[in-house]
Structure formats: C-alpha cells, structure tokens
mmCIF file of the N, C-alpha and C atoms, coordinates in Angstrom:
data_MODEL
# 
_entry.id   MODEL 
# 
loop_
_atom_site.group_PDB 
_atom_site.id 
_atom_site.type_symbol 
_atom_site.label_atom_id 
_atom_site.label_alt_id 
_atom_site.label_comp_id 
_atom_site.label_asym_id 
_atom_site.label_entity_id 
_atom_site.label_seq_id 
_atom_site.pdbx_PDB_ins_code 
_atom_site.Cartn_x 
_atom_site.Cartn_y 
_atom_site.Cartn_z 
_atom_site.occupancy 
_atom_site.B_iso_or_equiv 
_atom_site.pdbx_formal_charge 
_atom_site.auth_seq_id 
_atom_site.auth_comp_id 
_atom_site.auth_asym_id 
_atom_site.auth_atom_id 
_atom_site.pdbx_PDB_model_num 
ATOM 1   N N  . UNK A 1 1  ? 69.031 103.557 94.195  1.00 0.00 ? 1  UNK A N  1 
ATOM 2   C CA . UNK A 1 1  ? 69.561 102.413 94.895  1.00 0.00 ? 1  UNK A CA 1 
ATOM 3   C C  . UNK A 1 1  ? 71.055 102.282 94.588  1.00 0.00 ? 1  UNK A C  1 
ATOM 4   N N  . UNK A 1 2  ? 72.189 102.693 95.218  1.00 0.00 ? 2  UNK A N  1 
ATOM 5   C CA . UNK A 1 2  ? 73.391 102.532 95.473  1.00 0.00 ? 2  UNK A CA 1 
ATOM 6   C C  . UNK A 1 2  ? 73.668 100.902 94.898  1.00 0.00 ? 2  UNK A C  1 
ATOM 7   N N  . UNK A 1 3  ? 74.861 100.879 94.168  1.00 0.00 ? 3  UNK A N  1 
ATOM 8   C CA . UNK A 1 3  ? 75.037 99.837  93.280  1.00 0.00 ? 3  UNK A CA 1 
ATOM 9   C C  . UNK A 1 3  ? 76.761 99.578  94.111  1.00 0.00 ? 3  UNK A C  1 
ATOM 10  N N  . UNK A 1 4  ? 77.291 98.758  94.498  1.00 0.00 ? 4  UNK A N  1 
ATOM 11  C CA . UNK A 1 4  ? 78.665 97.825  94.719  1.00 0.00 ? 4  UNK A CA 1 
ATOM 12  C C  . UNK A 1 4  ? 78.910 96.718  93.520  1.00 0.00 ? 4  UNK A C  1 
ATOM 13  N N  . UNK A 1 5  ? 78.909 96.898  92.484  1.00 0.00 ? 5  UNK A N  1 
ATOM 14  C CA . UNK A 1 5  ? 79.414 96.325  91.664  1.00 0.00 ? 5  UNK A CA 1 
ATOM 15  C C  . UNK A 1 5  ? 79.627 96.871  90.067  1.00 0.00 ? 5  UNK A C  1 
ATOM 16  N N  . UNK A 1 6  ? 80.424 96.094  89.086  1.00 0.00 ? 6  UNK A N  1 
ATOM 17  C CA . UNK A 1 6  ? 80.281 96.744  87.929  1.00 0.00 ? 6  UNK A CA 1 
ATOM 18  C C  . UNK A 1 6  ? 79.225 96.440  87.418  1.00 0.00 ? 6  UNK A C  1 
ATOM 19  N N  . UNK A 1 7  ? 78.701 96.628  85.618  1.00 0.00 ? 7  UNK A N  1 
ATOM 20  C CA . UNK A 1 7  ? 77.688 96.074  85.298  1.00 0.00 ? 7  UNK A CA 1 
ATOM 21  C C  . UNK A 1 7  ? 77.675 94.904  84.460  1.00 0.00 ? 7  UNK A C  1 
ATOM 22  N N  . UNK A 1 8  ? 78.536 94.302  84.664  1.00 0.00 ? 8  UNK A N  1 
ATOM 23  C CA . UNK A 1 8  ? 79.049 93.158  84.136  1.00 0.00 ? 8  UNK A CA 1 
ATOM 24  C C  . UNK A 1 8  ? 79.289 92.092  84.996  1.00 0.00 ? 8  UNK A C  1 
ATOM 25  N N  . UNK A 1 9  ? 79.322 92.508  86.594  1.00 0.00 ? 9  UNK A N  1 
ATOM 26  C CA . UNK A 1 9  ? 79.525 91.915  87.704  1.00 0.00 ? 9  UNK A CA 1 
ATOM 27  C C  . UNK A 1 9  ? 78.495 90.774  87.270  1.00 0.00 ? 9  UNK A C  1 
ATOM 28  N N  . UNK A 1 10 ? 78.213 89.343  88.330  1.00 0.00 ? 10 UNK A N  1 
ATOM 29  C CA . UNK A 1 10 ? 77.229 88.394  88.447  1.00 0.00 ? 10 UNK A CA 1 
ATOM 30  C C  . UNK A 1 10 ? 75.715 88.892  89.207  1.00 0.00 ? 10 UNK A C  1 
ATOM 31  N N  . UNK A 1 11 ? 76.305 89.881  90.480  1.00 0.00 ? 11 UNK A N  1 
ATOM 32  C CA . UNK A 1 11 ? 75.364 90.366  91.466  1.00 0.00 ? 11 UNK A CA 1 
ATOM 33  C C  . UNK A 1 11 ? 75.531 91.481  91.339  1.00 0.00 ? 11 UNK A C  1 
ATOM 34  N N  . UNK A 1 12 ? 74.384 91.826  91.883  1.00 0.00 ? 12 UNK A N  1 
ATOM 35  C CA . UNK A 1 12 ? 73.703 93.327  92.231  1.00 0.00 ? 12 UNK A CA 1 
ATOM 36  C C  . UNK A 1 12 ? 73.881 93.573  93.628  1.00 0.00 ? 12 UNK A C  1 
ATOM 37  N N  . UNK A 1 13 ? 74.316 94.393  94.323  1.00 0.00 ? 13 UNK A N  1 
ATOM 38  C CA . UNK A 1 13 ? 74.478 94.830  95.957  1.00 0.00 ? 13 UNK A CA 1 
ATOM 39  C C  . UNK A 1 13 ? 74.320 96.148  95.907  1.00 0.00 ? 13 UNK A C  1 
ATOM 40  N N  . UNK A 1 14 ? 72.543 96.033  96.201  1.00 0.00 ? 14 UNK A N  1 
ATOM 41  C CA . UNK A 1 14 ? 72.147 97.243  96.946  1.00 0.00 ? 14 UNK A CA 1 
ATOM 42  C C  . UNK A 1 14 ? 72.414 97.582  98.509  1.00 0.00 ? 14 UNK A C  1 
ATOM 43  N N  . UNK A 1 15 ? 73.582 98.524  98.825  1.00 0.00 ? 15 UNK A N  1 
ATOM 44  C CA . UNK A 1 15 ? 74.152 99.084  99.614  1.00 0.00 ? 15 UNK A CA 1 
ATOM 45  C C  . UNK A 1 15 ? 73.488 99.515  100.649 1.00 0.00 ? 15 UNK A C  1 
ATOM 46  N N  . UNK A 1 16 ? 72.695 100.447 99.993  1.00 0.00 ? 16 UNK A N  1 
ATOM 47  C CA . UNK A 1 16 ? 71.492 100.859 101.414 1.00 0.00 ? 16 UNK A CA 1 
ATOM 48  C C  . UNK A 1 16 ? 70.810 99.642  102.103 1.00 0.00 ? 16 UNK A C  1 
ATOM 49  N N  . UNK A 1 17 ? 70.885 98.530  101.747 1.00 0.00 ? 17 UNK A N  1 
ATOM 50  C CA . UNK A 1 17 ? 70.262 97.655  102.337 1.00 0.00 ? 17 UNK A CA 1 
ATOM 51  C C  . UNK A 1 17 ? 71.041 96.315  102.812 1.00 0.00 ? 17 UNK A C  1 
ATOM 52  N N  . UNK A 1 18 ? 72.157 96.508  102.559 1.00 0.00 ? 18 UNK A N  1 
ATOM 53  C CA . UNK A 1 18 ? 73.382 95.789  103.640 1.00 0.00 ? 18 UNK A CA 1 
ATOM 54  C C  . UNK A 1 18 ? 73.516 95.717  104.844 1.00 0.00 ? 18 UNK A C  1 
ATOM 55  N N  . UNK A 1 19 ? 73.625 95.344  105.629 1.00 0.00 ? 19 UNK A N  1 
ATOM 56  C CA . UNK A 1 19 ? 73.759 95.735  106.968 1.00 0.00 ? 19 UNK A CA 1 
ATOM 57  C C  . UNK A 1 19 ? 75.523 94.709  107.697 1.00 0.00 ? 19 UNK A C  1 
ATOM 58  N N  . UNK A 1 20 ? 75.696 93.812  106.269 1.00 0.00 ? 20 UNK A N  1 
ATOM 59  C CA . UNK A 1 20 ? 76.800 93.465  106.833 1.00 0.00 ? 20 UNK A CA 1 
ATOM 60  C C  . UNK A 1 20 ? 76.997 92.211  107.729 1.00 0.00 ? 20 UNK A C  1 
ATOM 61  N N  . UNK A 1 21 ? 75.451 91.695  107.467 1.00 0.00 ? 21 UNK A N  1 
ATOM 62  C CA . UNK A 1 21 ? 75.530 90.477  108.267 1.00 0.00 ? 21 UNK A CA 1 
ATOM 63  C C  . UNK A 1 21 ? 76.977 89.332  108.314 1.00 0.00 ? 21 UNK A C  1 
ATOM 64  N N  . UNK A 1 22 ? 77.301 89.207  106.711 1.00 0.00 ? 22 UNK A N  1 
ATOM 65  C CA . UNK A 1 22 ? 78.407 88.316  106.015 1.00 0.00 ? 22 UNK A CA 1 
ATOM 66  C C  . UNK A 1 22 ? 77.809 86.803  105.894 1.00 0.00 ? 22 UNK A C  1 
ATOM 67  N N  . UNK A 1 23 ? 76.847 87.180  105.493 1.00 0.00 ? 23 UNK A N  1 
ATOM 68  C CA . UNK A 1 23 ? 76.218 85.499  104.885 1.00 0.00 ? 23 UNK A CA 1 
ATOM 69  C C  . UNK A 1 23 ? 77.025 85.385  103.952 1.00 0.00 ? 23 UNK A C  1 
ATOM 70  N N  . UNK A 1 24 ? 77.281 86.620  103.226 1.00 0.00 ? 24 UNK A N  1 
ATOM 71  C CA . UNK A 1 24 ? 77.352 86.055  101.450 1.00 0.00 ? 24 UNK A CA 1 
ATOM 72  C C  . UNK A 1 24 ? 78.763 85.721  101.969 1.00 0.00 ? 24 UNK A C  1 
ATOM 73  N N  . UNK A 1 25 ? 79.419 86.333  102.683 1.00 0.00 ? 25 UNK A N  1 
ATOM 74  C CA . UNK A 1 25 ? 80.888 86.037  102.573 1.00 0.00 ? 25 UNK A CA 1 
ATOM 75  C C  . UNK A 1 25 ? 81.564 84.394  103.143 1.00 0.00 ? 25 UNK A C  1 
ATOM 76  N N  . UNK A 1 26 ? 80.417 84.167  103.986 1.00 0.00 ? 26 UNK A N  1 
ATOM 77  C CA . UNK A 1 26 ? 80.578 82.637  104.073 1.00 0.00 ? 26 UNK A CA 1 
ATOM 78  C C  . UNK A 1 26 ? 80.041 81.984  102.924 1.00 0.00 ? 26 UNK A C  1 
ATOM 79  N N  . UNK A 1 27 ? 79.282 81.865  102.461 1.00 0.00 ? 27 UNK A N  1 
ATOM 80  C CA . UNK A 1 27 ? 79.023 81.112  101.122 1.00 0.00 ? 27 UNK A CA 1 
ATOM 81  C C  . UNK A 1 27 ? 79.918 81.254  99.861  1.00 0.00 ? 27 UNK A C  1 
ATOM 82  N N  . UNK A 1 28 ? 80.728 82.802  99.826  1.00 0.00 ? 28 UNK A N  1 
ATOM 83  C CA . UNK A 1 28 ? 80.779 82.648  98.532  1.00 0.00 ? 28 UNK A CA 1 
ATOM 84  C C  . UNK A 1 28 ? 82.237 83.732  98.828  1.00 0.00 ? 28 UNK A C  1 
ATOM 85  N N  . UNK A 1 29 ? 83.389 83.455  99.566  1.00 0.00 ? 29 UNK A N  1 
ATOM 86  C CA . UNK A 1 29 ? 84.263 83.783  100.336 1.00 0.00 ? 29 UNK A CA 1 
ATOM 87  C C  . UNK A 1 29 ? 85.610 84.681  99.293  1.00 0.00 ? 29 UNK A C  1 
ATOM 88  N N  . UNK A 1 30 ? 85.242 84.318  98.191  1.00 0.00 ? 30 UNK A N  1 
ATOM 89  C CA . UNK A 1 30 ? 85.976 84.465  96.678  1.00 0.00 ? 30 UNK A CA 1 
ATOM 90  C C  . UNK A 1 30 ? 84.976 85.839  95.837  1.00 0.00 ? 30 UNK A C  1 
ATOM 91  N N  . UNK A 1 31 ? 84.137 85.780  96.574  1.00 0.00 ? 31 UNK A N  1 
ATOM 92  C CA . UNK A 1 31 ? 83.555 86.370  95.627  1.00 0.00 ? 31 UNK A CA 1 
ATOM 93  C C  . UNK A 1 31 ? 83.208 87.943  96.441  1.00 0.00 ? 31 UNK A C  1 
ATOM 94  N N  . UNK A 1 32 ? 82.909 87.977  97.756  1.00 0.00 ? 32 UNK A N  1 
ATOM 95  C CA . UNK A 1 32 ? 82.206 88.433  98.697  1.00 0.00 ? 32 UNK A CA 1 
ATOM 96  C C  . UNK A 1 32 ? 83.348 89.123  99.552  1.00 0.00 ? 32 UNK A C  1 
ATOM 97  N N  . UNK A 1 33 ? 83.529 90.762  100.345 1.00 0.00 ? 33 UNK A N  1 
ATOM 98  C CA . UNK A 1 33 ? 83.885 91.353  100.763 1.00 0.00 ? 33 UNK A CA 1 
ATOM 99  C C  . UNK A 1 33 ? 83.789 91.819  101.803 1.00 0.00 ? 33 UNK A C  1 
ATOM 100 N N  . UNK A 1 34 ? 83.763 92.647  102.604 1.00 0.00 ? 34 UNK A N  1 
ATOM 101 C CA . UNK A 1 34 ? 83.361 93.779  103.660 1.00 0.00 ? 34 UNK A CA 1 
ATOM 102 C C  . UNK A 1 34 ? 84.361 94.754  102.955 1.00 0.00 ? 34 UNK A C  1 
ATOM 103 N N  . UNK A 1 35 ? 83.819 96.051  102.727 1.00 0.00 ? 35 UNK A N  1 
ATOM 104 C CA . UNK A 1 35 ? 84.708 97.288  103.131 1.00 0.00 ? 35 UNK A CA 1 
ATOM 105 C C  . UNK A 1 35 ? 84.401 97.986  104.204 1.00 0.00 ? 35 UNK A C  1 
ATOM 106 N N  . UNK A 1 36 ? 85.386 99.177  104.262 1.00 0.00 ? 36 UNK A N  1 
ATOM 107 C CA . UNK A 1 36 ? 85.170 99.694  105.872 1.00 0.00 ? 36 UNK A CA 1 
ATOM 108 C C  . UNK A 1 36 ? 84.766 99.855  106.017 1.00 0.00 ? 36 UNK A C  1 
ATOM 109 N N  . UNK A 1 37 ? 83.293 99.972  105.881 1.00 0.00 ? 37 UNK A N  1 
ATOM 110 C CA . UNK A 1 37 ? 81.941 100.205 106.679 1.00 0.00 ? 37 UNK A CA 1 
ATOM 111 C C  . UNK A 1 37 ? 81.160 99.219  106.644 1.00 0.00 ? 37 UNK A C  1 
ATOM 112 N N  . UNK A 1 38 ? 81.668 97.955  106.690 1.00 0.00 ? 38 UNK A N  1 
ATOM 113 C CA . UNK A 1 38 ? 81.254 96.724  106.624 1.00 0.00 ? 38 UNK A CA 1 
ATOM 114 C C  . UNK A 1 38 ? 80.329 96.475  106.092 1.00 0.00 ? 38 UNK A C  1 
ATOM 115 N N  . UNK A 1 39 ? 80.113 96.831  104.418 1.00 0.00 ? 39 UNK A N  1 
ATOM 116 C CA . UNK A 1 39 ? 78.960 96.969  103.836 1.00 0.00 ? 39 UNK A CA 1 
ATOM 117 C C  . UNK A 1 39 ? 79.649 95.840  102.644 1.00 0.00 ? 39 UNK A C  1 
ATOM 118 N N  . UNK A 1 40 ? 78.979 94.883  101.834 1.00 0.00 ? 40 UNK A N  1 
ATOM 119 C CA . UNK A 1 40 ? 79.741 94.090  100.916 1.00 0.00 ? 40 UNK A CA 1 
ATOM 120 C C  . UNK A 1 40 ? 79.267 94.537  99.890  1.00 0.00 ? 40 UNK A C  1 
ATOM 121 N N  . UNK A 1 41 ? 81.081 94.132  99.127  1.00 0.00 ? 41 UNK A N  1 
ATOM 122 C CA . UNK A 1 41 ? 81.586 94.826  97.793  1.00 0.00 ? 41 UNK A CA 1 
ATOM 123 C C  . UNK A 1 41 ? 81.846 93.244  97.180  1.00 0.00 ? 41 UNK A C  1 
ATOM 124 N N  . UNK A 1 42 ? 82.250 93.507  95.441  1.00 0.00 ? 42 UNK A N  1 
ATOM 125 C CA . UNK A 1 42 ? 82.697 92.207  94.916  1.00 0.00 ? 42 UNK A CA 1 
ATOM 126 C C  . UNK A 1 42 ? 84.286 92.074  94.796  1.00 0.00 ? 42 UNK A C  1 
ATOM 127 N N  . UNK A 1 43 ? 84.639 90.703  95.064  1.00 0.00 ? 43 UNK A N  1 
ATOM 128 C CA . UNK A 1 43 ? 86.244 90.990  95.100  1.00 0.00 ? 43 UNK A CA 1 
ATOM 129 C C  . UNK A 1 43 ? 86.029 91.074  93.659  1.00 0.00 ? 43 UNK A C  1 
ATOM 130 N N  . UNK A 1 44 ? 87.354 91.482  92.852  1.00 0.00 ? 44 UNK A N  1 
ATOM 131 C CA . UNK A 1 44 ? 87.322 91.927  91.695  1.00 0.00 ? 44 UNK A CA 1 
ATOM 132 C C  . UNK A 1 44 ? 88.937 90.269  91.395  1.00 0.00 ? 44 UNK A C  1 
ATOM 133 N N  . UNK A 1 45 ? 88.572 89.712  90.316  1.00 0.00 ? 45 UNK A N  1 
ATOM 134 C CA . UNK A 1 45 ? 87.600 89.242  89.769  1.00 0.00 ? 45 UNK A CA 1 
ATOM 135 C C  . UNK A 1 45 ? 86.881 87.978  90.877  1.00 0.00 ? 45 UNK A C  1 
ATOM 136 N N  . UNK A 1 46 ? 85.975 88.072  90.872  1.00 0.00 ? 46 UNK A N  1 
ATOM 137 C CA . UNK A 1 46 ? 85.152 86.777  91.725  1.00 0.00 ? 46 UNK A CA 1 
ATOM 138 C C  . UNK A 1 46 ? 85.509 85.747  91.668  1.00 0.00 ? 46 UNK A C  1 
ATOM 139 N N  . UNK A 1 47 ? 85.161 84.547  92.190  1.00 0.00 ? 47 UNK A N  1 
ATOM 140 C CA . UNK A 1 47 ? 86.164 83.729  91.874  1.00 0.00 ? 47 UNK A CA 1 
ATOM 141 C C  . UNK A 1 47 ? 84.917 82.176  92.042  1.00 0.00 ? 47 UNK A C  1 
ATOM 142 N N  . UNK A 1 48 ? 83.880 82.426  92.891  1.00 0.00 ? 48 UNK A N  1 
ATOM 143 C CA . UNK A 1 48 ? 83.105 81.019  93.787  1.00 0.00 ? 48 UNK A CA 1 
ATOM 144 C C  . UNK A 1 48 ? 82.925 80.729  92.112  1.00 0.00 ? 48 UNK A C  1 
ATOM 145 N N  . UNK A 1 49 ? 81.699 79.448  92.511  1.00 0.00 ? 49 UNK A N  1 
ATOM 146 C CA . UNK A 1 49 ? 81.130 79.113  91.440  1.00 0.00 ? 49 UNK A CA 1 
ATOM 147 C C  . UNK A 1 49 ? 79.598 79.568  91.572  1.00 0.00 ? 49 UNK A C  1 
ATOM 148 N N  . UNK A 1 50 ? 78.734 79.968  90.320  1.00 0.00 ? 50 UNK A N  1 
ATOM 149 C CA . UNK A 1 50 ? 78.009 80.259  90.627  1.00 0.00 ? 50 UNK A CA 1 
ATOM 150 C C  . UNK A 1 50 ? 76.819 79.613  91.403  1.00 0.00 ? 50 UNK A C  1 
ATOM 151 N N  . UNK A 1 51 ? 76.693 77.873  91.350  1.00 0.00 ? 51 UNK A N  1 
ATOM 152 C CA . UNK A 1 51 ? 75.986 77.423  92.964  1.00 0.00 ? 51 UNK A CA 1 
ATOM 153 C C  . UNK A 1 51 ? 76.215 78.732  93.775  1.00 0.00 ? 51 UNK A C  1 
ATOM 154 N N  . UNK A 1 52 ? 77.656 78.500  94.436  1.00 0.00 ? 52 UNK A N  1 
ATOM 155 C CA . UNK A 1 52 ? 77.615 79.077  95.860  1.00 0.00 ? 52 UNK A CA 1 
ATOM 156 C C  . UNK A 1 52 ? 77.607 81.062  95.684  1.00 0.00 ? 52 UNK A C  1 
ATOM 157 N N  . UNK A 1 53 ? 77.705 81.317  94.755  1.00 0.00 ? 53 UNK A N  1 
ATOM 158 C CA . UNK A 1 53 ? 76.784 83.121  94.990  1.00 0.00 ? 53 UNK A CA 1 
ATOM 159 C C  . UNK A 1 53 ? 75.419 82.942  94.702  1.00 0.00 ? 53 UNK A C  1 
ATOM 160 N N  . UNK A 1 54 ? 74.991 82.222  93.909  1.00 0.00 ? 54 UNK A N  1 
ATOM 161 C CA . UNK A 1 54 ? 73.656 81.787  93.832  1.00 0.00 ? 54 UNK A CA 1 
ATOM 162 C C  . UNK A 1 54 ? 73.113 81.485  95.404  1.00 0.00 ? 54 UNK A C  1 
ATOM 163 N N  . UNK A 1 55 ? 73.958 80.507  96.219  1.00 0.00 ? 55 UNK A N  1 
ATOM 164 C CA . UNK A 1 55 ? 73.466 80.477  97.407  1.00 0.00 ? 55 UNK A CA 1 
ATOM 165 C C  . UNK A 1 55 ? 73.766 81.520  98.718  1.00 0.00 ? 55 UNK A C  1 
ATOM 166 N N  . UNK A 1 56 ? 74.763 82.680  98.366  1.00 0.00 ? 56 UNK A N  1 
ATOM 167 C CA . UNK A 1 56 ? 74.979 83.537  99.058  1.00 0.00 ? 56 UNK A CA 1 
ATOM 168 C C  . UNK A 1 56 ? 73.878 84.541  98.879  1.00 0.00 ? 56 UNK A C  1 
ATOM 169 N N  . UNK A 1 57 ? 73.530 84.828  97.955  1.00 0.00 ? 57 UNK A N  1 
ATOM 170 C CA . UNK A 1 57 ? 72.189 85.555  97.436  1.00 0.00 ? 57 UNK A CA 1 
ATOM 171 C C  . UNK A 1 57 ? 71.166 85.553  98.079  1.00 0.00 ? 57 UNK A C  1 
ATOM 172 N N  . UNK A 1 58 ? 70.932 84.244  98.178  1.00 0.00 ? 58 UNK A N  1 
ATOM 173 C CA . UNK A 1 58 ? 69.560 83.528  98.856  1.00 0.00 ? 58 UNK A CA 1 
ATOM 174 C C  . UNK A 1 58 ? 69.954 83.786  100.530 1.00 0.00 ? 58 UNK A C  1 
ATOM 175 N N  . UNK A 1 59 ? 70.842 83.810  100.712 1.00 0.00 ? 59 UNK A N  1 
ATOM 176 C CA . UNK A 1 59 ? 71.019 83.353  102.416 1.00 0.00 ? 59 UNK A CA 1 
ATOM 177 C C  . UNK A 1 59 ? 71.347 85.118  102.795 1.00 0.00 ? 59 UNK A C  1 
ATOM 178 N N  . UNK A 1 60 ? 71.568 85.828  102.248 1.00 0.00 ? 60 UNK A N  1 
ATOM 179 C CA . UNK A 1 60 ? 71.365 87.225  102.392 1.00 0.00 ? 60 UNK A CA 1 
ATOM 180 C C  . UNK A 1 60 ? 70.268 87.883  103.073 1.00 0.00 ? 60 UNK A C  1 
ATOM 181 N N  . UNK A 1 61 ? 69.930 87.686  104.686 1.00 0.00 ? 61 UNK A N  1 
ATOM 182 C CA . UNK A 1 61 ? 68.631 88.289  105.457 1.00 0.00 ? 61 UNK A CA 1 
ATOM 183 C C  . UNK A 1 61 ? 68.250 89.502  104.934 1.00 0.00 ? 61 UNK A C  1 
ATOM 184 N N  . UNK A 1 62 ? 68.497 90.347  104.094 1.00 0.00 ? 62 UNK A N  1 
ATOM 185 C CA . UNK A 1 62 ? 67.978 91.667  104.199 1.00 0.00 ? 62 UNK A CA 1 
ATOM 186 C C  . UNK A 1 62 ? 67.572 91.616  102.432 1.00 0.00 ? 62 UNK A C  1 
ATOM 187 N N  . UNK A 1 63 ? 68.272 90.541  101.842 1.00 0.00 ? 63 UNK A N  1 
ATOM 188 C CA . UNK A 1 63 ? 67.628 90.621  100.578 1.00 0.00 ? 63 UNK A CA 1 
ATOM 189 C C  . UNK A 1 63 ? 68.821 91.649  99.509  1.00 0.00 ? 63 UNK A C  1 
ATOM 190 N N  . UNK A 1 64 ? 69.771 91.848  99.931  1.00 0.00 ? 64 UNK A N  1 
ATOM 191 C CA . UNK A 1 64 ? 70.191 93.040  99.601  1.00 0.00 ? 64 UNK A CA 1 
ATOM 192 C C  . UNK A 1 64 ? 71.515 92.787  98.212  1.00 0.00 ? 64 UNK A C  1 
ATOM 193 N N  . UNK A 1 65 ? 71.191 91.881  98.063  1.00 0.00 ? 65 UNK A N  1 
ATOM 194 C CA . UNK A 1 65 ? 72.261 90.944  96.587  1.00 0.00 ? 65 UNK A CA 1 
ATOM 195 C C  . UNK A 1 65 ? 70.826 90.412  95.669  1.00 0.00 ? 65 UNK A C  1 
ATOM 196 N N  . UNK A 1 66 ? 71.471 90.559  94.175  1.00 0.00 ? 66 UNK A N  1 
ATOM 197 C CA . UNK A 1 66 ? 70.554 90.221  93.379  1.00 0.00 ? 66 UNK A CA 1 
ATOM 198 C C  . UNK A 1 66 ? 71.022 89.519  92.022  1.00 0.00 ? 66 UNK A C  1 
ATOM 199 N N  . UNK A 1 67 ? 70.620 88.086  91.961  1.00 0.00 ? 67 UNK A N  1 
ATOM 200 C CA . UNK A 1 67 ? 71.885 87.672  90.904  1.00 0.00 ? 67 UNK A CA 1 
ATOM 201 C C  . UNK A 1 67 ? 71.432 88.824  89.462  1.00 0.00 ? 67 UNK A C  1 
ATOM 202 N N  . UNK A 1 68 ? 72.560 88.624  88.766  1.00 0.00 ? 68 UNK A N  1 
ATOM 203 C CA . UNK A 1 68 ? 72.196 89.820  87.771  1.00 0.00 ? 68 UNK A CA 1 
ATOM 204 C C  . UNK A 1 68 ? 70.935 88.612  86.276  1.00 0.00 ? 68 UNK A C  1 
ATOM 205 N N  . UNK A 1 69 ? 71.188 87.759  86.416  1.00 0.00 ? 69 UNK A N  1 
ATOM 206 C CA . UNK A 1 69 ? 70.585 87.174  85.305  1.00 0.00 ? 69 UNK A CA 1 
ATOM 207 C C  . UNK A 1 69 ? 69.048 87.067  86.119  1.00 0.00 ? 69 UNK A C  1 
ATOM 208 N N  . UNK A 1 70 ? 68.211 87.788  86.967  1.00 0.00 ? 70 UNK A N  1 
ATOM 209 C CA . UNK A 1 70 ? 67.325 87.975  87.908  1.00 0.00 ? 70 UNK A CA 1 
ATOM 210 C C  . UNK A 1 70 ? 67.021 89.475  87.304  1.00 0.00 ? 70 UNK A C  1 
ATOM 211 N N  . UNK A 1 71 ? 68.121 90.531  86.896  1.00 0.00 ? 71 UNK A N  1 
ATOM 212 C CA . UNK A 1 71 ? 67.665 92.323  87.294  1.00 0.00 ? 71 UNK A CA 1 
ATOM 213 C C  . UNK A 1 71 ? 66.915 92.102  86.174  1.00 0.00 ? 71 UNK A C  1 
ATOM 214 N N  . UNK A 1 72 ? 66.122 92.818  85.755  1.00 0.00 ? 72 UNK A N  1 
ATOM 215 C CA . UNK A 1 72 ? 65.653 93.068  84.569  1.00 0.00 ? 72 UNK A CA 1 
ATOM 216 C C  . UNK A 1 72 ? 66.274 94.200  84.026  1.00 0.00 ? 72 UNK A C  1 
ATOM 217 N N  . UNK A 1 73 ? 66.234 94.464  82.216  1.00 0.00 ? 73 UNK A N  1 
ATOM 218 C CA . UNK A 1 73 ? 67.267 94.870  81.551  1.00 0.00 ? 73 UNK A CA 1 
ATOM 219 C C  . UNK A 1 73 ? 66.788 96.226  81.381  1.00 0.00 ? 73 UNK A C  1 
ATOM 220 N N  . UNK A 1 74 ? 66.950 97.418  80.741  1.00 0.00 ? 74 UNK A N  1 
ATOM 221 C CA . UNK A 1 74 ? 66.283 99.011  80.811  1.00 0.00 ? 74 UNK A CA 1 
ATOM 222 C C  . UNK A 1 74 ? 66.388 98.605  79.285  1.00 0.00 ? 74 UNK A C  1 
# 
C-alpha cells in the first residue's frame, strides 16, 4: 500500500486508493494537497487542527486517509 506521507506525519494516505475527490482539502486546506496526478499529499508542515483532519479523514469517500493514532504499530 503506497504511503504519501512521512512516518511521523498525523495521516496515512493510501495512494492507490485516492481518486482525488478533495474532501480532505476542503476540510483541512493547511494540511491537504493535490499533486500532479491529483492524488493527495501532506503539505509539509501541516498546519489545520486536528478536529478538522480528523474530519477530513472521515469525509474521505474512498476511505483512503487514516489518522495515524488509528494505524496500528509493527
């Protein structure tokens, strides 16, 4: 699963499963990207509060953001 972020990032953005809608980027506009293949990346450093990536997460149709205090650890 293709990873868009560091591992220290807040979220997880599995790539293959982007499609680019830009929910997150309305919710969380500081935090949330398109690159050129209109797939979302994290701006570096993020900036929302976590409410609103918390709620970009959720409003994500394809499921494809994952807050990181959610991944489980290896």
């Amino acid at each position: 699963m293709p990873e868009a972020a560091p591992a220290e990032a807040p979220v997880r953005i599995d790539r293959d499963l982007c499609i680019g809608a830009g929910q997150c980027i309305a919710y969380a506009p500081q935090t949330f990207v398109h690159d050129d293949e209109t797939t979302a990346v994290l701006r570096e450093p993020p900036h929302d509060a976590e409410a609103d990536v918390a709620a970009a997460v959720e409003a994500c149709p394809m499921g494809a953001l994952t807050l990181r205090s959610s991944v489980p650890t290896e």
